[in-house]
C-alpha positions in Angstrom: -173.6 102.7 184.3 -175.0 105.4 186.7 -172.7 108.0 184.9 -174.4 107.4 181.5 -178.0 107.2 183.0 -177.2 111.2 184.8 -175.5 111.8 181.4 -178.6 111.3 179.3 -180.7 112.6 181.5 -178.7 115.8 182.5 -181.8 118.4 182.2 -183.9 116.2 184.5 -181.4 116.0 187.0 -180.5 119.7 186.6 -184.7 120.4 187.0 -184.9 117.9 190.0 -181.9 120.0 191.7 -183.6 123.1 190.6 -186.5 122.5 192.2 -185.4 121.1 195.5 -183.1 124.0 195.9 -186.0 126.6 195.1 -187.9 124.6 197.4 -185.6 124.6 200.2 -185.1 127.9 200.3 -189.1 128.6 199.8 -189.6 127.1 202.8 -187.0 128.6 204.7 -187.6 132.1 204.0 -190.8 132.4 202.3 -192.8 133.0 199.0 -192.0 136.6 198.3 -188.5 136.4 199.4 -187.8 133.3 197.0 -189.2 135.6 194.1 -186.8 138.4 194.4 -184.1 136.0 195.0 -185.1 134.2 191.3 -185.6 137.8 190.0 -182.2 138.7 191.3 -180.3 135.0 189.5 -182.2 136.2 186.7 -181.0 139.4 186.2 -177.6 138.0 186.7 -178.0 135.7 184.6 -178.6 138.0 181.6 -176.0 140.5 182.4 -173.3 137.4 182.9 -174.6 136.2 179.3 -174.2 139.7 177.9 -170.9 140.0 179.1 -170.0 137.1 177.5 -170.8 137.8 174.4 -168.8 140.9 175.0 -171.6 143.3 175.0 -171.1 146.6 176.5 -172.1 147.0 179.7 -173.7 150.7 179.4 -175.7 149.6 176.3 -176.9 146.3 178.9 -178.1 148.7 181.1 -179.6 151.2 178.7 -181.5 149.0 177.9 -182.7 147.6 181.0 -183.4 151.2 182.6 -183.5 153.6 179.9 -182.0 157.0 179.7 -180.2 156.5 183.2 -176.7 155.8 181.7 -176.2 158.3 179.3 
């Protein structure tokens, strides 16, 4: 029963523990410091995608900072 209810609602429950860990760490270390850290999963996050898809690195970061990786 509990299963199937965190089943269907996976994205809620993935947003809820989101949010508290954001939270959390917002109040721990601050405003500005939990940006950079989200900029910083970010960024991973699109160069791990990338990578998946077997992209090649240098064209990922070409793209990201132009004319640096030539």
């Amino acid at each position: 029963m509990m299963r199937e209810l965190m089943w269907e609602h996976k994205g809620k429950l993935m947003g809820i523990l989101a949010g508290l860990f954001f939270g959390i760490i917002y109040l721990l270390v601050g405003f500005w410091d939990t940006l950079v850290f989200v900029v910083f999963v970010g960024t991973g996050y699109y160069i791990g995608r990338k990578l998946d898809h077997k992209e090649d690195l240098r064209e990922i970061l070409d793209r990201i900072l132009p004319g640096k990786f030539r």
